[in-house]
C-alpha positions as CSV (number, residue, x, y, z in Angstrom):
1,X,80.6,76.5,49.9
2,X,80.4,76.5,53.3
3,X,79.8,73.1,55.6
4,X,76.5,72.5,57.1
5,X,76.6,72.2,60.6
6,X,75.1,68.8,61.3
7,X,71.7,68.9,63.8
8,X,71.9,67.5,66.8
9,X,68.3,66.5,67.4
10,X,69.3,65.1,70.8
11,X,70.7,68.2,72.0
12,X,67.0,69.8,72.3
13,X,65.3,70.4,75.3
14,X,62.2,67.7,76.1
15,X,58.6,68.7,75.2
16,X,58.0,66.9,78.2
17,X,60.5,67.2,81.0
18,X,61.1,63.8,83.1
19,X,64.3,61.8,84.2
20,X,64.5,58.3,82.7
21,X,66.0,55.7,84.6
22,X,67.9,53.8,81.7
23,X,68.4,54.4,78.1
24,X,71.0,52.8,75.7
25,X,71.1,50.0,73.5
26,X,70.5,46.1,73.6
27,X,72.1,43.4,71.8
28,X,75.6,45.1,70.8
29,X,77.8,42.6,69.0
30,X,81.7,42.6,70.2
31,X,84.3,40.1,71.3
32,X,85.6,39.7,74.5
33,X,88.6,38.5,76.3
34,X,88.1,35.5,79.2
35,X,90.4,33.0,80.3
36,X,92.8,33.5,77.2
37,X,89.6,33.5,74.9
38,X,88.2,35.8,72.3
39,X,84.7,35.2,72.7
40,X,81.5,36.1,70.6
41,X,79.7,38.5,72.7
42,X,76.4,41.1,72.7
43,X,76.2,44.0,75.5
44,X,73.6,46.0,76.4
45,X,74.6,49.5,77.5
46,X,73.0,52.6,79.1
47,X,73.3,55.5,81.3
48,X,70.1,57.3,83.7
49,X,68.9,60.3,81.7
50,X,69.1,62.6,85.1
51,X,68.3,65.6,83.4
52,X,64.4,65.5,82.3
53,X,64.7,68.7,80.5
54,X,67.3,66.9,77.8
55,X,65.7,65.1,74.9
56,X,68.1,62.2,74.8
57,X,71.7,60.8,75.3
58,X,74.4,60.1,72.9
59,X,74.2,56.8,72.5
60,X,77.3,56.6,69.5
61,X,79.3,57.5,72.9
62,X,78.6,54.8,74.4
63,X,79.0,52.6,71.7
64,X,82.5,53.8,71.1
65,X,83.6,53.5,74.4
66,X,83.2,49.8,74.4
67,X,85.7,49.2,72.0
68,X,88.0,49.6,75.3
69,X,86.7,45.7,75.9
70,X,88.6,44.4,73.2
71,X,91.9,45.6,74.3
72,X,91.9,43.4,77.9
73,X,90.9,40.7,79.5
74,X,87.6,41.5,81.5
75,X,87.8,42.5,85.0
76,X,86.2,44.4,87.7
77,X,88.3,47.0,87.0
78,X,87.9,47.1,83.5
79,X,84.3,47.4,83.8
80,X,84.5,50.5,86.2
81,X,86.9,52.1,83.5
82,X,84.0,51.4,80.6
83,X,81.1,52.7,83.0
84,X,83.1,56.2,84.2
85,X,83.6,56.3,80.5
86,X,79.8,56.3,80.1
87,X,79.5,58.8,82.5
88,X,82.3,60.8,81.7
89,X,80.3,61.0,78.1
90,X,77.2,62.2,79.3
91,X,78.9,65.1,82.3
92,X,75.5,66.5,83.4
93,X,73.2,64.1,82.0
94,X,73.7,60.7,83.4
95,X,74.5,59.8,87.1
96,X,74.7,56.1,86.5
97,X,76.0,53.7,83.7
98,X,74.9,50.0,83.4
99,X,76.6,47.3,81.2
100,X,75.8,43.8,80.7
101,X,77.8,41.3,78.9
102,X,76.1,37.7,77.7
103,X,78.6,35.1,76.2
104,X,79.2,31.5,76.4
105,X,82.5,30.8,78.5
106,X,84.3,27.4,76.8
107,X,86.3,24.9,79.0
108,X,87.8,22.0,78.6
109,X,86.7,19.1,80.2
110,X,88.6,15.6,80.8
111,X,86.7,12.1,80.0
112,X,86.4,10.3,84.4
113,X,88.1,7.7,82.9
114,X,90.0,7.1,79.6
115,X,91.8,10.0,78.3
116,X,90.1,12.0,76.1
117,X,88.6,15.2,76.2
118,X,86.1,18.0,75.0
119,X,84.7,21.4,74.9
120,X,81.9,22.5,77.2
121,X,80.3,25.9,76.9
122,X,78.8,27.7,79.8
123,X,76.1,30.9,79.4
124,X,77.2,33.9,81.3
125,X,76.3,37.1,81.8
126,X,77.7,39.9,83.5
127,X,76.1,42.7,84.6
128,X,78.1,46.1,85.9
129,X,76.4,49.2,87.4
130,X,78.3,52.4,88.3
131,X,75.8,54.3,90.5
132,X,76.2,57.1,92.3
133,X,80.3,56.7,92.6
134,X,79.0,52.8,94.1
135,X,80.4,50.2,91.3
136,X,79.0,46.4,91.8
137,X,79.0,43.5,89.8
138,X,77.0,40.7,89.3
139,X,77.4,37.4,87.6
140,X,74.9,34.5,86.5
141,X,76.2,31.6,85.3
142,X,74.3,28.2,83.8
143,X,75.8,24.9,84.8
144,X,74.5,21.4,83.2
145,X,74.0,18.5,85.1
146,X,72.4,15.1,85.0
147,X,70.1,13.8,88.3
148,X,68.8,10.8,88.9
149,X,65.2,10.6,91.0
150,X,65.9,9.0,94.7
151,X,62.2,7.8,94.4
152,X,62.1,6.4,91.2
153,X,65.7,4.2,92.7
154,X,63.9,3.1,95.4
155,X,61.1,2.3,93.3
156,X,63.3,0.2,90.8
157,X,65.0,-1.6,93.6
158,X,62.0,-2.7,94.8
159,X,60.8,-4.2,91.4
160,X,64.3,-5.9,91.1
161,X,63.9,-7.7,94.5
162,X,60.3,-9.0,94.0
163,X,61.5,-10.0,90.6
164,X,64.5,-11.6,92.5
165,X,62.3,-13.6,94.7
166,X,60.1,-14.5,92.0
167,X,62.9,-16.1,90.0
168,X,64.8,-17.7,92.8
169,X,62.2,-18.7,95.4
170,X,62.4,-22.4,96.8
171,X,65.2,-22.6,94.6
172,X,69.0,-23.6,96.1
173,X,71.3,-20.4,94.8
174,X,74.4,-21.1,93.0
175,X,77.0,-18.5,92.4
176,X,77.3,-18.4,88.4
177,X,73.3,-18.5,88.0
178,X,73.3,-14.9,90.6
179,X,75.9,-13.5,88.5
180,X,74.1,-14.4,84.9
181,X,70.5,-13.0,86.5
182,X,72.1,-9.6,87.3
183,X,73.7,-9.5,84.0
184,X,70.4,-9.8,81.9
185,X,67.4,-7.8,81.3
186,X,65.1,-10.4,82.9
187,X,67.0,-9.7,86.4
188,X,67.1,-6.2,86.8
189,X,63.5,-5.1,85.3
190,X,64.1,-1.8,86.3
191,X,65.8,1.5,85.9
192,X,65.3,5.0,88.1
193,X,64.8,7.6,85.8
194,X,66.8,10.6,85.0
195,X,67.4,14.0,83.6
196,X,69.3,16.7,82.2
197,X,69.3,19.2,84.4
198,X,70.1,23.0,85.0
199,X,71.6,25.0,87.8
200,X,71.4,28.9,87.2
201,X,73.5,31.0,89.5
202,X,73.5,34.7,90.1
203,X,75.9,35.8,92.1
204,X,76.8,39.2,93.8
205,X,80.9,39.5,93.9
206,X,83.0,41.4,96.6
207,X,83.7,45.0,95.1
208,X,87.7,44.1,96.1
209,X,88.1,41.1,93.8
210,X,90.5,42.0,91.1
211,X,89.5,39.4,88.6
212,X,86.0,37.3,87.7
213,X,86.2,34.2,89.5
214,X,84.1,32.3,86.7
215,X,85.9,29.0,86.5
216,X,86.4,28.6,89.8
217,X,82.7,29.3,90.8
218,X,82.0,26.7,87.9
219,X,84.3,24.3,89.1
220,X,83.0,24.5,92.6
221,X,79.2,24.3,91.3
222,X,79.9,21.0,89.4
223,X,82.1,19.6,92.6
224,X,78.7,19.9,94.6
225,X,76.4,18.8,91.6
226,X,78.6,15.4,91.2
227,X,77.3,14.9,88.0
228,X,78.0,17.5,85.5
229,X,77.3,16.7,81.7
230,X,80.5,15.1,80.1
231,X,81.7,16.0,76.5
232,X,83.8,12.9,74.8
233,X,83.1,9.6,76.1
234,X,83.9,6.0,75.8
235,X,82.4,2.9,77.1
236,X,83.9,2.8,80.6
237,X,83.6,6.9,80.8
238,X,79.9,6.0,80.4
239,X,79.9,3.1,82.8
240,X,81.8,5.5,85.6
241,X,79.1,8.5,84.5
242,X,76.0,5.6,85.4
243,X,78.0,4.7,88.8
244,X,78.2,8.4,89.5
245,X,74.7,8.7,89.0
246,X,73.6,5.7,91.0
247,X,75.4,6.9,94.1
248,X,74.8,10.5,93.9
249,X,70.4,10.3,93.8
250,X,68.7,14.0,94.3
251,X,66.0,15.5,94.0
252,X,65.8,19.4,93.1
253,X,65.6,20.4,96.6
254,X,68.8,18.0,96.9
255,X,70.8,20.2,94.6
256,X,69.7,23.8,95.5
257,X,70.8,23.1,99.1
258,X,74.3,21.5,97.8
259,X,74.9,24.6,96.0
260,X,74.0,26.8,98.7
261,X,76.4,25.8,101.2
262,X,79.5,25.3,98.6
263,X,78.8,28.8,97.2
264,X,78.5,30.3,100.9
265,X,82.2,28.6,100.7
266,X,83.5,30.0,97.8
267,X,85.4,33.5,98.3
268,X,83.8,36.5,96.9
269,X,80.8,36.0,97.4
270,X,78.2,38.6,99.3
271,X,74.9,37.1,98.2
272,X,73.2,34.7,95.6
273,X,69.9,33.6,93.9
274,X,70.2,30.0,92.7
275,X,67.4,28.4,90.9
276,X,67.7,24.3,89.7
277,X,65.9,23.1,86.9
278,X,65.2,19.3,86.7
279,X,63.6,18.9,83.2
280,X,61.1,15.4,84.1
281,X,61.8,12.9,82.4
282,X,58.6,11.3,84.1
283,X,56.5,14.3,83.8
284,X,55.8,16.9,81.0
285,X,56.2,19.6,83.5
286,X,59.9,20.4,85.1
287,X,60.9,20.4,89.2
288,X,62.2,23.3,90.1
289,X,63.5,24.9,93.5
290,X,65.3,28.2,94.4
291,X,67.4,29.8,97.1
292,X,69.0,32.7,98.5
293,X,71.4,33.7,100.9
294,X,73.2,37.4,101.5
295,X,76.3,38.5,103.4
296,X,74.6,41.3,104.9
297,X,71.5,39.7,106.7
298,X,73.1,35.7,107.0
């Protein structure tokens, strides 16, 4: 009996003829290599479908040539080598290949005080295009932070003065009964509010870098934050997070402008949306503020 040549239904010309700009697939599950990790990962992977007159791509090429990810730790360079692969699958087809990789990058983070430590996981995503022989890459990043309302401080200060002159007006002040009314709830009345908060960073790298600088953009994020979220705590890691908090106030605006000029610092870097979230804490609705900067026009 002879084999039946399987149909390639793909193969056949379009009933309509027209170029599409991206076709692929979404959501691929895969592991990846960062920073000495295997990571839990999805990619979403596509070529431009140049030729209007083909019906469709080969999308189990693509698919197969992402096994390629497993093998090394991801770089710039290992992305182009996955995207010519795209293209080199689809000769006459495609003239660009996009990938984009979403994981969540884990790094260990030390207690500010005693000496313990724990795991903190970051969202990235990286996103790769190979367009028209011009290769860039793209990162976005999501730090967590805590901030504390300069208003609502000065607000609580307030309260704690009146209340201070309420209790020790026209009265002679002694050392021990100062020290015993800062200690108590009746002498500070007060407390400035705060939130969780969240700092999403996309960032447009240098086509020379060799490797993704992810931890050290982190690193540098949470250096001009002051107050990144802590993992394992004890009582005076707490106490140290509350002193951090109480001399590092901000508002929104506070934080999107810290995070501009660090990033503007960090090396790499041609250009850079940022967008803060402070989820209220006072309010039901969240502040928010954004920024952006570019090599090419600064």
């Amino acid at each position: 009996m002879n084999a039946l040549t399987l149909p390639d239904i793909a193969a056949q010309a379009s009933r309509q003829a027209l170029p599409l700009e991206w076709v692929g697939m979404c959501g691929i599950a895969l592991p990846v290599l960062l920073d000495g990790q295997r990571l839990s990962a999805t990619a979403d992977a596509g070529v431009s479908l140049d030729d209007g007159e083909a019906r469709g791509i080969h999308m189990s090429r693509l698919y197969l040539a992402l096994e390629t990810l497993e093998q090394a730790t991801l770089s710039p360079t290992l992305l182009q080598r996955v995207l010519q692969r795209f293209l080199d699958s689809h000769e006459g087809l495609a003239n660009s290949a996009y990938l984009k990789i979403h994981t969540n990058l884990l790094l260990k983070r030390p207690a500010l005080i005693s000496p313990l430590s724990g795991w903190k996981t970051y969202p990235i995503s990286i996103d790769a295009r190979l367009k028209n022989s011009m290769f860039h890459v793209e990162l976005k990043i999501e730090v967590a932070y805590s901030s504390t309302c300069p208003c609502s401080a000065a607000l609580s200060r307030q309260l704690i003065q009146q209340q201070f002159v309420d209790d020790f007006a026209n009265k002679p002040l002694e050392h021990a009964d100062v020290l015993a009314w800062l200690g108590s709830t009746k002498g500070i009345v007060a407390t400035p509010h705060s939130q969780r908060s969240s700092a999403q960073l996309s960032l447009q790298l240098d086509d020379y870098l060799d490797e993704l600088p992810l931890i050290a953009l982190i690193n540098d994020a949470e250096a001009a934050l002051g107050t990144p979220v802590q993992t394992a705590v004890k009582r005076a890691d707490e106490q140290a997070f509350a002193l951090a908090n109480g001399q590092n106030l901000m508002f929104c605006e506070d934080a999107a402008r810290r995070l501009n000029i660090a990033l503007k610092r960090s090396p790499g870097i041609n250009g850079f949306h940022i967008r803060v979230i402070h989820a209220e804490s006072l309010h039901a609705h969240d502040a928010v503020a954004e920024s952006r900067w570019n090599r090419e026009y600064a």
